[in-house]
Structure formats: structure tokens, C-alpha cells
N, C-alpha and C positions, 0 to 999 in steps of 0.2 A: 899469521899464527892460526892455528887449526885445532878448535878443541872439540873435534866429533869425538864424540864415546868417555867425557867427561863430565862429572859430576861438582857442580862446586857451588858453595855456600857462602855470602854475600851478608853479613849484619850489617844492621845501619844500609841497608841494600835501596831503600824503596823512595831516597834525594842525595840530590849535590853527586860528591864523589860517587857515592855506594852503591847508585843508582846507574852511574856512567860507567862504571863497571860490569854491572851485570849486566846493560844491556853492552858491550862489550863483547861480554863472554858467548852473551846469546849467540848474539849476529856472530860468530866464527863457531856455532856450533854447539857450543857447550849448554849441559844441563844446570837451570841456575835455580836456586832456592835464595830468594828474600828472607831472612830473618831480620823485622823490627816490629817496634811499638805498634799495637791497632791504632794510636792517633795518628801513624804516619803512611796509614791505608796503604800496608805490603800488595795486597792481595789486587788492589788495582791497580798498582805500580809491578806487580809479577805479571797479571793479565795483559798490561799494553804494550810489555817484549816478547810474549811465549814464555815467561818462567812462573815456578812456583814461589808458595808463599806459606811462611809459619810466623804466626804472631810468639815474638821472644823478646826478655827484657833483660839484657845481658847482665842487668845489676842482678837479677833470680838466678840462681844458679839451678834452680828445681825447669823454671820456664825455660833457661837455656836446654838442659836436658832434654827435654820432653820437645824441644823443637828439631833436634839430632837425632834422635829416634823414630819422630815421623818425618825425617829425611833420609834419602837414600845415603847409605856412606862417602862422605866426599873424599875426592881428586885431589881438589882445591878449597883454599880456605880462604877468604878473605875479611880479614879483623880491619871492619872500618868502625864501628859506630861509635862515636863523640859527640863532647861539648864541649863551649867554653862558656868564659862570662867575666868580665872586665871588673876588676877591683886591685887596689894598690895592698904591697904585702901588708901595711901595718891594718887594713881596710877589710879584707878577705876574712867574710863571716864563715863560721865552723862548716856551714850549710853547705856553703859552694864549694869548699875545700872539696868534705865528705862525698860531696855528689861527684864533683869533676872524677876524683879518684877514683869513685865507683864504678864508673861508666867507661874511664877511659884506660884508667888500669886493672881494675881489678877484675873489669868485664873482659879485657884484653887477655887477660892471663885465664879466665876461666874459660872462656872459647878456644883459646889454646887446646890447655887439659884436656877437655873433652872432647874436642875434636881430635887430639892426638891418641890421645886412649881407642877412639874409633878406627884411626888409620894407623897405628902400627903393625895390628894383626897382618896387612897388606902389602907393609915394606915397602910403601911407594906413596908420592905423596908433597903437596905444595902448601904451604902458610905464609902471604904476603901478609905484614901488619900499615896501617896507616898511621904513621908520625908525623914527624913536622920537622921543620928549620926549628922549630924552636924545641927542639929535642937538645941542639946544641948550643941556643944561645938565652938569653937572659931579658927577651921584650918586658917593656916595663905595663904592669897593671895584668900580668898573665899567669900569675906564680902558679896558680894553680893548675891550671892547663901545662906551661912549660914543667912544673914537676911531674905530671903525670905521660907526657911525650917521651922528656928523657928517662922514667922509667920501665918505658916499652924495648930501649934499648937494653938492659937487662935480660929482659925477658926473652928478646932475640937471642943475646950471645949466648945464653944459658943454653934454651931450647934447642939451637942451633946446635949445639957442643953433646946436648942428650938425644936429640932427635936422628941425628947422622946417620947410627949404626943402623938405625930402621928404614934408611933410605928416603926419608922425610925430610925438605929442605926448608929453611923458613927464612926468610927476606921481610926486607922495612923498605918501603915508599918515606920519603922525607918532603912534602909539599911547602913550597912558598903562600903567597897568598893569591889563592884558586877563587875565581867568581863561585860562590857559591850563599845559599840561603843565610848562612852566618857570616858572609863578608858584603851581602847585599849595599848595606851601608855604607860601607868605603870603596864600593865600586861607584855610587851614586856620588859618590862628592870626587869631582873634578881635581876639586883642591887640594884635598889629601891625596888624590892619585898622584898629584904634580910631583911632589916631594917623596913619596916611597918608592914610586919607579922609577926614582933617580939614580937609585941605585940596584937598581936590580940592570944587568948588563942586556937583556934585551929590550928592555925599557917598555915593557907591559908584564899585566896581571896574565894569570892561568887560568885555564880552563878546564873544568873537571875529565873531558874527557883525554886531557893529553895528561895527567895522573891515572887513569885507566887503562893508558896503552904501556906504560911502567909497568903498573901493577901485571896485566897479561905479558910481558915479556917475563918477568921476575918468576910467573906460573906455569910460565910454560915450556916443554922440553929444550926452548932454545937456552934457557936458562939452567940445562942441567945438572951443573960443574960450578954453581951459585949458590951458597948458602950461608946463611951468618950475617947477610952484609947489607947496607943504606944504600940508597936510589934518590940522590936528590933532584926532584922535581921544582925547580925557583927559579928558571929564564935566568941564573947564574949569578943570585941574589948574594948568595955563599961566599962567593968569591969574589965580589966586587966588592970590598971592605970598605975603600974610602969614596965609593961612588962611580959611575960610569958616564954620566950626565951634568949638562949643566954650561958645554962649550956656545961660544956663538951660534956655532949655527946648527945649537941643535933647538926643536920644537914640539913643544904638548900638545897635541891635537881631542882634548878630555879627555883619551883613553890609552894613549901611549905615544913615547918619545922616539924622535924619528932624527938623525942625523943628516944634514946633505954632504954628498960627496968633496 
């Protein structure tokens, strides 16, 4: 994939996914702009691939502005930046609700807006969003987060259905459970790895950057004739409903289940 003479913008850009992304984009080429938090130091995370850096806090819709303006007009857009945070529904304080949904909807939809307000003038034009598996299903202790997943999927078909006529295509990444800074924890314990890549059919966790080589297909001209639609990234978590694992001879070695022939 080849993105000389590309412009594209990255939140949530500067860890985990957001980060394996833009340097992604970099290495084939592309002009990358970091938009995140100053605590998540964009600006030395933009310096250690060749890209740039705007401190934005997708909950500001003024901060988002103002980091689209001192950016060049993007190509490409990539709506990563999230959170979660583990509480049971009857459990989940107002706080967490309000913030999950700030951040991961409402920021979602406002990076849209304004990035599409910028690129329709151009008629031409790429919006990957970062969802989840749990866009489609119901993990328990996640209400917030999984409400705010599967309402990103709105916001695609919508987008997707207004965006067309301007030649603007917009796509969802749908990720399993990626090693990354917020799943650090369940990659550390053995234990719980034993039991949830039992059912995922390759029988290991993900890696942010094999969610960023989605993401760049989804943005890029191979992806033309692509618009509206989910990219599930879960080593086949999706589809393997009642498990994949578990026969004689198969074996957890702490980081993934291996089958012998």
C-alpha cells in the first residue's frame, strides 16, 4: 500500500492502536498528523516516525477545531481515540457513562463533522472509525463502552449513506482483544488468557499493528468500491460462537493455543 502524496490524521494517534497506525501510514509514505492529549506526549510520539503533532481533546469540540486548521486538509482520517472502564450495569456511575460516551461517541461523531466539512470541498476522501466486537455483542461489566461501540455503527451507516455523493468513503475496524496499554492486564495473566482464546479460532490475542494494516487497506485506493462497512479484526473470535479449543491434543503455552496435527 502506497501513500505518497497523502495527508492523513490520526486521534488517539500517539499509543496502542493510534500509534501503530500512524506509524503505518508513515513507513508507506503518508503525511501523518497525531491528534491527542499533551499527557499522551503526541509530539514525541509524532517525532519518533517523521510525523506531526496537534495537541486535541476530541471531548472540545473548539480543541478539535483548532487542531484541523493547523492541519493540512486530510486524505485520510482515522477516528481512533477511546476508553473504557469496567463497572456492572446496575454499578456504572453517571461519570463513566458521560465520559465513555464523550470520548468515544461523541468525539467520534465530532471528528467526523469536521473533518468531513474539510474534505467535501475535494470530493475525495477516506474515514476509517475504530470499533470493536463489542459493537455487536453484550461483554458483561462494559455497558458503557459497548454502548458507545455500537453507536459508532450509526454513525458509519449514516455518514456512509451522506458522505457518497462527495466521494468520501467511511469504514469501521471492528478489533478483538488487541495487546495493547488497556488490555495490558489480561495479556499478563496466563489464566485468563487460557480461557478467552479458547475461543477465539486462532487461539491468540492481537496485535495493534495487524489492526493497522485493516485500517490502511480500508484507506486506501485498494479499498475503493468500500464504503459503509465493518472489518473484523478478532483471529475469528466472531465466528467461533461455542469455542474452537479445548480437544486433547490441543496446548496453552501462556500466550496462545496450538493444536498437533
Amino acid at each position: 500500500m502506497n501513500f505518497q502524496g497523502k495527508n492523513a490524521v490520526v486521534t488517539g494517534g500517539a499509543n496502542g492502536i493510534g500509534l501503530a497506525i500512524s506509524r503505518s501510514i508513515a513507513a508507506a509514505g503518508g503525511s501523518v498528523w497525531i491528534f491527542d492529549l499533551a499527557s499522551e506526549n503526541p509530539v514525541e510520539a509524532a517525532r519518533s516516525i517523521g510525523a506531526q503533532a496537534c495537541i486535541a481533546d476530541v471531548t472540545d469540540r473548539q480543541s478539535l477545531e483548532r487542531a484541523f486548521d493547523n492541519a493540512v486538509v486530510p486524505d485520510i482520517v482515522a477516528v481512533n481515540a477511546g476508553i473504557s472502564g469496567l463497572a456492572s450495569l446496575t454499578e456504572t456511575p453517571p461519570a463513566l457513562w458521560n465520559r465513555t460516551l464523550a470520548v468515544n461517541l461523541t468525539g467520534a461523531f465530532d471528528t467526523v463533522q469536521v473533518a468531513a466539512a474539510r474534505m467535501k470541498p475535494r470530493r475525495q476522501g477516506s474515514i476509517v472509525l475504530t470499533a470493536s466486537t463489542n459493537s455487536f455483542d453484550g461483554e458483561a461489566d462494559l455497558i458503557a463502552y459497548n454502548a458507545s461501540k455500537a453507536g459508532l455503527l450509526g454513525i458509519l451507516h449514516t455518514a456512509a449513506n451522506e458522505l457518497g455523493p462527495y466521494g468520501i468513503r467511511i469504514n469501521a475496524v471492528c478489533p478483538g482483544l488487541i495487546r495493547t496499554r488497556l488490555t495490558a492486564s489480561s495479556f499478563s495473566n496466563p489464566a485468563v488468557l487460557s480461557e478467552y482464546f479458547k475461543h477465539i479460532a486462532l487461539g491468540r490475542g492481537g496485535e495493534p499493528e495487524e489492526v493497522a494494516q485493516a485500517v490502511m487497506f480500508l484507506a486506501s485506493d485498494l479499498a475503493s468500491y468500500i464504503t459503509g462497512t465493518t472489518l473484523v479484526v478478532d483471529g475469528g473470535q466472531m465466528a467461533a460462537k461455542f469455542g474452537t479449543w479445548g480437544q486433547a491434543t490441543d496446548r496453552f503455552d501462556e500466550q496462545r493455543w496450538t493444536r498437533d496435527v
